[in-house]
DOPA-934157 format. One record per atom (N, C-alpha, C): residue number from 1; atom name; x, y, z. Coordinates in Angstrom, 3 decimals, decimal comma. Example, Ala and Ser with C-alpha at 12.3 -4.5 7.8 and 13.67 -1.06 7.14 Angstrom:
# DOPA-934157
REC  lumkol  mimar         u         v         w
REC       1      N    13,190    -5,690     7,800
REC       1     CA    12,300    -4,500     7,800
REC       1      C    13,200    -3,300     7,800
REC       2      N    12,850    -2,250     7,080
REC       2     CA    13,670    -1,060     7,140
REC       2      C    12,900     0,030     7,870
This chain:
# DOPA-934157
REC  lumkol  mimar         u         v         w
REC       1      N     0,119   -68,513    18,796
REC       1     CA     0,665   -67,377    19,507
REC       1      C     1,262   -66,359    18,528
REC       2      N     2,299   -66,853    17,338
REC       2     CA     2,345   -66,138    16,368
REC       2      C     1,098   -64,835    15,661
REC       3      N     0,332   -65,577    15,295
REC       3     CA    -0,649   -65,100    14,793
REC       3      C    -1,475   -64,258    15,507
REC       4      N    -1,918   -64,487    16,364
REC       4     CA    -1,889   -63,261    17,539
REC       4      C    -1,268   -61,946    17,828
REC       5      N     0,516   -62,166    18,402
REC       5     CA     0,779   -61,445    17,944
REC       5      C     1,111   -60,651    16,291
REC       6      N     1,114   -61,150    15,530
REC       6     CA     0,800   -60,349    14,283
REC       6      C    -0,419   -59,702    14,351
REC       7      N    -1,190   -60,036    14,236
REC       7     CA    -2,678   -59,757    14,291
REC       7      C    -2,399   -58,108    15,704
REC       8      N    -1,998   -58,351    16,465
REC       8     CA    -1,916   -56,670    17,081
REC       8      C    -0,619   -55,915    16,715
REC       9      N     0,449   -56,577    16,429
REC       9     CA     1,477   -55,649    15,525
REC       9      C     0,587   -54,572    14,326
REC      10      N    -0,208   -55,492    13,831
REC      10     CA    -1,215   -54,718    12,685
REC      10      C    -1,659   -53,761    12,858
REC      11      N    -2,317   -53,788    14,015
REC      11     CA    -3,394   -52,612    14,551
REC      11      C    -1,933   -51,339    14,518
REC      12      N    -0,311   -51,745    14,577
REC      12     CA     0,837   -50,760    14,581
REC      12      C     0,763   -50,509    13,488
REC      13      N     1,137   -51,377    12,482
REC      13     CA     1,625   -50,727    11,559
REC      13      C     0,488   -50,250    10,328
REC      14      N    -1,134   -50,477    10,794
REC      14     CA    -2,158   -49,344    10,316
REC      14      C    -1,758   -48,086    10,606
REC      15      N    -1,824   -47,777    12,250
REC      15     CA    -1,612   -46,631    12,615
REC      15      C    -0,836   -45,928    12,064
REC      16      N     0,345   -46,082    12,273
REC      16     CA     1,596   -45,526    11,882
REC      16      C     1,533   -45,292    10,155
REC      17      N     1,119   -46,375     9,518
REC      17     CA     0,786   -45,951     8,139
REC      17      C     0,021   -44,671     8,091
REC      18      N    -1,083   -44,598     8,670
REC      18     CA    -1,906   -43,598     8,416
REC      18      C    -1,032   -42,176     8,872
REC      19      N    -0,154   -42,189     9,474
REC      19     CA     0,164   -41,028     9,595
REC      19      C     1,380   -40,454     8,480
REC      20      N     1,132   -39,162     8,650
REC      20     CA     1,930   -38,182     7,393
REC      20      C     3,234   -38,292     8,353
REC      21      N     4,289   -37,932     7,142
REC      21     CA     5,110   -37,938     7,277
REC      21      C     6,066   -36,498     8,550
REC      22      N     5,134   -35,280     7,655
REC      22     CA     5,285   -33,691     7,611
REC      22      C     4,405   -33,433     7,851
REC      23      N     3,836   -32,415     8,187
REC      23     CA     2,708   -31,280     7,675
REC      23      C     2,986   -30,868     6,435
REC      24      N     2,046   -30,899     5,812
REC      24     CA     2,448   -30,281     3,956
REC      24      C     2,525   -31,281     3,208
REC      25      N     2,698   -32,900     3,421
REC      25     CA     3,203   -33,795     2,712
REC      25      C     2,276   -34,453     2,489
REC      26      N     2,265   -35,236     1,493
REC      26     CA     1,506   -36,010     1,420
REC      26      C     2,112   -37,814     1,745
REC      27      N     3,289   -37,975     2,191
REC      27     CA     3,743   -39,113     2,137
REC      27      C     3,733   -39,431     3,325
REC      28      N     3,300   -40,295     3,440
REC      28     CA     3,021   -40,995     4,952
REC      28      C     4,074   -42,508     5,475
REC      29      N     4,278   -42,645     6,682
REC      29     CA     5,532   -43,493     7,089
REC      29      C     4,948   -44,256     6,988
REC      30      N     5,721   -45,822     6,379
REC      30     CA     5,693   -46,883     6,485
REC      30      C     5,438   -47,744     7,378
REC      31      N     4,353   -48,342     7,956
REC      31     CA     3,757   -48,899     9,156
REC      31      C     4,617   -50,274     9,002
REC      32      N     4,428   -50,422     8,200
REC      32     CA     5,685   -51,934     8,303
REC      32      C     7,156   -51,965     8,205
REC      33      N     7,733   -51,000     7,254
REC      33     CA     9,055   -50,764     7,902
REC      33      C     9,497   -50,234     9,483
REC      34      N     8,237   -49,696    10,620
REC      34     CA     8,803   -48,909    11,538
REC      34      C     7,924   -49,828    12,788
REC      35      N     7,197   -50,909    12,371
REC      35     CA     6,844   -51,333    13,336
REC      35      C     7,617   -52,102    14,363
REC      36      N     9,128   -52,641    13,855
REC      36     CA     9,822   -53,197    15,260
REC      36      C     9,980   -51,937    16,018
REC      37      N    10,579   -50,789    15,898
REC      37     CA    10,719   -49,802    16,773
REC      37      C     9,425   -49,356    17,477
REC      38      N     8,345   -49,347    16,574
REC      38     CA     6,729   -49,137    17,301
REC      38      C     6,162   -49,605    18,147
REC      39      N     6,914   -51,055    18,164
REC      39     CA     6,267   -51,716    19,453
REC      39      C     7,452   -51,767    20,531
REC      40      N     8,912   -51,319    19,866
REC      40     CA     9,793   -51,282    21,861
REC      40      C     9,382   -49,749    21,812
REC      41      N     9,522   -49,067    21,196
REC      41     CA     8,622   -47,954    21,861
REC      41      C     7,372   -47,890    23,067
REC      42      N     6,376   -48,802    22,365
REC      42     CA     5,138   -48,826    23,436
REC      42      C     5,123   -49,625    24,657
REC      43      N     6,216   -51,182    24,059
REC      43     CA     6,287   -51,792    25,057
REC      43      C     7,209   -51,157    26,423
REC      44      N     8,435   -50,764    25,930
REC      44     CA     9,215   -49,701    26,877
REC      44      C     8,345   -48,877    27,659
REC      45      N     7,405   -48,072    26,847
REC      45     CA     6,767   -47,223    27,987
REC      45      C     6,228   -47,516    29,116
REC      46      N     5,661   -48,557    28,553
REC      46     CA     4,845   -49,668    29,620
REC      46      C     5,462   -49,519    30,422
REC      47      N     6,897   -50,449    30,249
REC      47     CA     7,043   -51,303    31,070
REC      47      C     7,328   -49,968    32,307
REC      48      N     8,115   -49,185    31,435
REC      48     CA     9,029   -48,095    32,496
REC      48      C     7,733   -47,316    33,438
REC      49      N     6,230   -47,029    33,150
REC      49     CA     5,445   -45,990    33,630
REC      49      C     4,929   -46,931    34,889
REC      50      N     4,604   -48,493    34,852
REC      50     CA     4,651   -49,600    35,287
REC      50      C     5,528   -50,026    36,503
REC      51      N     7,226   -50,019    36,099
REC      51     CA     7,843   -49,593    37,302
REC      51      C     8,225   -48,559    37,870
REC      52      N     7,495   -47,460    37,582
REC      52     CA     7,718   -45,838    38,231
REC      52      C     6,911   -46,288    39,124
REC      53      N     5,557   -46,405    38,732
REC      53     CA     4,284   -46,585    38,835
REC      53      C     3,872   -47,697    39,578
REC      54      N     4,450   -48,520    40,679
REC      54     CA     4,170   -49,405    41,182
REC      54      C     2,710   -49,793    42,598
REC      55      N     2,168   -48,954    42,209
REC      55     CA     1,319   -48,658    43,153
REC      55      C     1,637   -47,801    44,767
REC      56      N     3,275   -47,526    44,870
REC      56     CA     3,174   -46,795    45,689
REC      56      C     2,570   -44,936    45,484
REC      57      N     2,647   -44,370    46,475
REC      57     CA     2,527   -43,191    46,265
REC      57      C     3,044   -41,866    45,335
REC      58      N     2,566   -41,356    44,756
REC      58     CA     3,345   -40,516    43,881
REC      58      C     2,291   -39,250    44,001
REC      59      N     2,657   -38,202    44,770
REC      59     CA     2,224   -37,305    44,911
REC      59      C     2,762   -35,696    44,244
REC      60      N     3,970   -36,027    44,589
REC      60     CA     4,553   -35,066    43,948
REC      60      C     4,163   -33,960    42,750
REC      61      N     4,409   -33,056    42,812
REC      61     CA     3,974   -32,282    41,881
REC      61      C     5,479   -31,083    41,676
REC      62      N     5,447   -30,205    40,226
REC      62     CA     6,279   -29,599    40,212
REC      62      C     5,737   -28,881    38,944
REC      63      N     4,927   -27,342    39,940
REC      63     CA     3,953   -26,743    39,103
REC      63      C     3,020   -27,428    39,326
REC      64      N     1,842   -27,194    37,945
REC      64     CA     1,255   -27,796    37,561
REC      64      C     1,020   -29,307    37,232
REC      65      N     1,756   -29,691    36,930
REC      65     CA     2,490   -30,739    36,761
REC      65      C     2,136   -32,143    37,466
REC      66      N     1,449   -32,994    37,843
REC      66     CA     1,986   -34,310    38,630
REC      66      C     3,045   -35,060    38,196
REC      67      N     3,060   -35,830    38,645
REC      67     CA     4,466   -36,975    38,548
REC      67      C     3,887   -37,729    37,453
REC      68      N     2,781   -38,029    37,317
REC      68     CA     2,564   -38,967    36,273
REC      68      C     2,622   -38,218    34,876
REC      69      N     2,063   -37,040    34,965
REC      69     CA     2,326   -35,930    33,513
REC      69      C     3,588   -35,662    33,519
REC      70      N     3,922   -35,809    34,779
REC      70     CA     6,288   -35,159    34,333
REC      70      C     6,500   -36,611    33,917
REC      71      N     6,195   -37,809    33,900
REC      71     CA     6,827   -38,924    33,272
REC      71      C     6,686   -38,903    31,723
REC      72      N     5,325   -38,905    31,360
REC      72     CA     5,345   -38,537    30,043
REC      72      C     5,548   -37,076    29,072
REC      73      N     5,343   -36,257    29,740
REC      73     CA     6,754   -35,253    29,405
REC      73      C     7,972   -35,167    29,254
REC      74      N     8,260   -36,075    30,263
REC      74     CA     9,839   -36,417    30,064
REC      74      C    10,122   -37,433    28,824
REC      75      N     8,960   -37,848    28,733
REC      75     CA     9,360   -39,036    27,624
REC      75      C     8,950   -38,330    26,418
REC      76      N     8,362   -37,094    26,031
REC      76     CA     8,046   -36,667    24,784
REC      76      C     9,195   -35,715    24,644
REC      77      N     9,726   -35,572    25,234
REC      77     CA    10,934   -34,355    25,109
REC      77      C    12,188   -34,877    24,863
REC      78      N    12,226   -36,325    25,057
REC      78     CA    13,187   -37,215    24,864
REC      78      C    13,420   -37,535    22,710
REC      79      N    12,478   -36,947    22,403
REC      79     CA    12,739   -37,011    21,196
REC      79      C    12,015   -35,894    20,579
REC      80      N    12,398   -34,865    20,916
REC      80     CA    12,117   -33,332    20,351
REC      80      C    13,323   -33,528    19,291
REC      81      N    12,932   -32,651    18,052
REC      81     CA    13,744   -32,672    16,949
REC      81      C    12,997   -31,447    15,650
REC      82      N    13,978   -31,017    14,848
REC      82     CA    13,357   -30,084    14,349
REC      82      C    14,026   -30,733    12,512
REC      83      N    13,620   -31,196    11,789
REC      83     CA    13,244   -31,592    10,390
REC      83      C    12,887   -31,068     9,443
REC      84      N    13,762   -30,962     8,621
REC      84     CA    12,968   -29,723     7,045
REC      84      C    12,307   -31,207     6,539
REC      85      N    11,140   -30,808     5,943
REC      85     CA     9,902   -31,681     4,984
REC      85      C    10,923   -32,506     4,338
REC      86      N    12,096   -32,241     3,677
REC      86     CA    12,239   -33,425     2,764
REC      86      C    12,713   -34,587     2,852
REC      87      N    13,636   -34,159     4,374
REC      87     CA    14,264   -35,161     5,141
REC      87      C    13,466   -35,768     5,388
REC      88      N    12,607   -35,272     5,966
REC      88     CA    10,896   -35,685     6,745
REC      88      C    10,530   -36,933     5,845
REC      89      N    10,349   -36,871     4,766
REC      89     CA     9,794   -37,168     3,666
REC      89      C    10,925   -38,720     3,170
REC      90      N    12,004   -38,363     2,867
REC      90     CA    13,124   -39,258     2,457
REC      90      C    13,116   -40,858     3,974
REC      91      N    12,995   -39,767     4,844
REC      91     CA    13,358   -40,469     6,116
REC      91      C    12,105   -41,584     6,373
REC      92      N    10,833   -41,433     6,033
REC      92     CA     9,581   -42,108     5,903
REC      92      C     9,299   -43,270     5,264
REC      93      N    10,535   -43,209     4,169
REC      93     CA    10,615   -44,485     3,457
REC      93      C    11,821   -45,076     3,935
REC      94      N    12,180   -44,402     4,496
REC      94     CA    13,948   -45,591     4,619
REC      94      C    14,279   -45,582     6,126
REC      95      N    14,010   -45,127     6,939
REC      95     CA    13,998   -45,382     8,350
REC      95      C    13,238   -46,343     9,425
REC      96      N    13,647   -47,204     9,782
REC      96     CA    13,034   -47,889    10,469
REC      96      C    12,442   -47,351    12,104
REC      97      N    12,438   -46,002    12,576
REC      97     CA    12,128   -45,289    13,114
REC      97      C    11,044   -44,512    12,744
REC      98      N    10,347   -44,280    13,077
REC      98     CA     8,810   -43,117    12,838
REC      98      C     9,833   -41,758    13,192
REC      99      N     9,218   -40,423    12,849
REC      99     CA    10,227   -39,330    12,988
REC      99      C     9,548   -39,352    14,861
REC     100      N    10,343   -38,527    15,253
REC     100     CA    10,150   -38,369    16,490
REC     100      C     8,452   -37,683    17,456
REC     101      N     8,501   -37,056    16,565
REC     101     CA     7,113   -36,410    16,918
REC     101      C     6,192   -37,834    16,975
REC     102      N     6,050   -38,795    15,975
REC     102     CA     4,967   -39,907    16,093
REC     102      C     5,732   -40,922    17,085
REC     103      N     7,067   -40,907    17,168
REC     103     CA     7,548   -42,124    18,809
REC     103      C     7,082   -41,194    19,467
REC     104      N     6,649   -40,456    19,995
REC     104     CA     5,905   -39,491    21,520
REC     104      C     4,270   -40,046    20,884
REC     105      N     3,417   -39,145    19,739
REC     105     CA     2,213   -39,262    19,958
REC     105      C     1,527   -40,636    19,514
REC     106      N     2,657   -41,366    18,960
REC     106     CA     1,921   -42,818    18,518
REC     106      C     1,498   -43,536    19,868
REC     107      N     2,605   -43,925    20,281
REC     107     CA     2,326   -45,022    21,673
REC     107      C     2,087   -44,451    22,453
REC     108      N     1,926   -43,181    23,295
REC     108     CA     1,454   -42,332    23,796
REC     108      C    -0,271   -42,441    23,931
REC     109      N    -0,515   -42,126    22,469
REC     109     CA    -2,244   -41,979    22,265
REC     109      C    -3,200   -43,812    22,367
REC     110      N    -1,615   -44,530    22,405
REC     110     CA    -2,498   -45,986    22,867
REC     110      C    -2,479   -46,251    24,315
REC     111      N    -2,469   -45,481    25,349
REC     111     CA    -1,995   -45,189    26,586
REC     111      C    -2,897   -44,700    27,226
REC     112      N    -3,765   -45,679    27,726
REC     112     CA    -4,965   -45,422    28,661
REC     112      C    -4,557   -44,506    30,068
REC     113      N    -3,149   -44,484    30,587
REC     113     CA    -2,671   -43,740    31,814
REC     113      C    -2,392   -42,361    31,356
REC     114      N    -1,989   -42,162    30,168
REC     114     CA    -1,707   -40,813    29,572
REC     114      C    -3,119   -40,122    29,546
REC     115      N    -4,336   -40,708    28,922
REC     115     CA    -5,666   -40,560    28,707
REC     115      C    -6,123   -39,743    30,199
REC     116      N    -5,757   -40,967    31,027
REC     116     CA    -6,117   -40,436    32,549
REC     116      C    -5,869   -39,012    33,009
REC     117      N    -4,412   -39,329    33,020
REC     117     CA    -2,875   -38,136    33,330
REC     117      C    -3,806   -36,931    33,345
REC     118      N    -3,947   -36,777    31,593
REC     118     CA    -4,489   -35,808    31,048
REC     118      C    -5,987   -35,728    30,681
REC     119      N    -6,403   -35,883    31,286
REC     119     CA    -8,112   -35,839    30,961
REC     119      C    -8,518   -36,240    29,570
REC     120      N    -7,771   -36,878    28,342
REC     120     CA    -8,116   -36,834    27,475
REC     120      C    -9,197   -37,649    27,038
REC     121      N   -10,097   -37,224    26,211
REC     121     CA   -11,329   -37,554    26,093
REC     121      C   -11,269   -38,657    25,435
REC     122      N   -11,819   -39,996    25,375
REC     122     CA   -12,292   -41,316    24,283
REC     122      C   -12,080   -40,751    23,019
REC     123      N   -11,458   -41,435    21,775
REC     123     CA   -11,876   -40,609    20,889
REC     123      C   -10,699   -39,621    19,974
REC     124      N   -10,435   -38,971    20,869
REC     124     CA    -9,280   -37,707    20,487
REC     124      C    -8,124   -38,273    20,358
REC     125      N    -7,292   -37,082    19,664
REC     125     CA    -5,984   -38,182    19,051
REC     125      C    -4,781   -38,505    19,929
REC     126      N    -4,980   -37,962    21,401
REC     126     CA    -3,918   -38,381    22,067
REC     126      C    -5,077   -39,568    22,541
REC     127      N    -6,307   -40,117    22,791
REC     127     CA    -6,858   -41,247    23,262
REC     127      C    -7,473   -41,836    22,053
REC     128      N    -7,055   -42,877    21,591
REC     128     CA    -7,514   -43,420    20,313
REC     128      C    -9,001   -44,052    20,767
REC     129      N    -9,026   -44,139    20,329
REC     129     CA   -10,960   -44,586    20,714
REC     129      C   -10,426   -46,373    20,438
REC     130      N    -9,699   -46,499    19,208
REC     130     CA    -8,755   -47,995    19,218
REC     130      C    -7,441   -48,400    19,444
REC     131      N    -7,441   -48,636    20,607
REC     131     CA    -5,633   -48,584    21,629
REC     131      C    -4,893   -49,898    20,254
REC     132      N    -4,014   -50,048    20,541
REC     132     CA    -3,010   -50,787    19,888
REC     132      C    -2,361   -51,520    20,980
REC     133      N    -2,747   -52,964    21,316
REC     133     CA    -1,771   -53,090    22,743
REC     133      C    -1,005   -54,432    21,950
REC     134      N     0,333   -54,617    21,994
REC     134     CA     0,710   -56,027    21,568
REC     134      C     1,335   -56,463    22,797
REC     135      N     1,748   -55,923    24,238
REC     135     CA     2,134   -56,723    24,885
REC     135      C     1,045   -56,439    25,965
């Protein structure tokens, strides 16, 4: 069971490796320092879109908007933040947090309901063509 889960923690802390830190940078976050937060990140979303989301009705709209796109809106706005590069940069190696922009589009883009939400295509970087699921 161990090994298992390691084995999809991995598929986290590839991802997250691969991503830059900044725009402009070349230093990219640490997939293994930020993977405990990477996975209550994804697992949280779950769980929370899961019990929004219980199969009753959700019709609602506000705008454009459905209820299922205002959930994950609400959850990407939950960590809006504005970062000069070097912090950006410093923070990549020593934070056990991804900067905020990758807690929204990391576990987000492993999110087959977000995919839906938003029409996003197989493939594209909010729908990974390879989801990351550890729970």
């Amino acid at each position: 069971m161990a090994t298992a889960f390691s084995q999809r923690a991995q598929c986290l802390i590839e991802q997250f490796g691969a991503y830059r830190a900044a725009q402009g940078t070349s230093v990219h976050v640490d997939g293994a320092l930020t993977v405990g937060e990477n996975i209550a990140d994804l697992g949280g979303l779950r769980l929370a879109y899961e019990a929004l989301f219980d199969g009753s009705p959700h019709d609602q709209r506000a705008g454009e908007l459905d209820a299922r796109q205002l959930f994950f809106l609400g959850y990407a706005q939950t960590h809006c933040e504005n970062v000069r590069t070097e912090l950006a940069t410093t923070r990549a190696q020593t934070d056990p947090h991804a900067p905020g922009w990758l807690r929204v589009n990391g576990p987000l883009s492993n999110l087959p309901e977000l995919a839906t939400a938003f029409q996003c295509a197989n493939g594209t970087p909010m729908a990974r063509a390879t989801r990351c699921e550890v729970w």
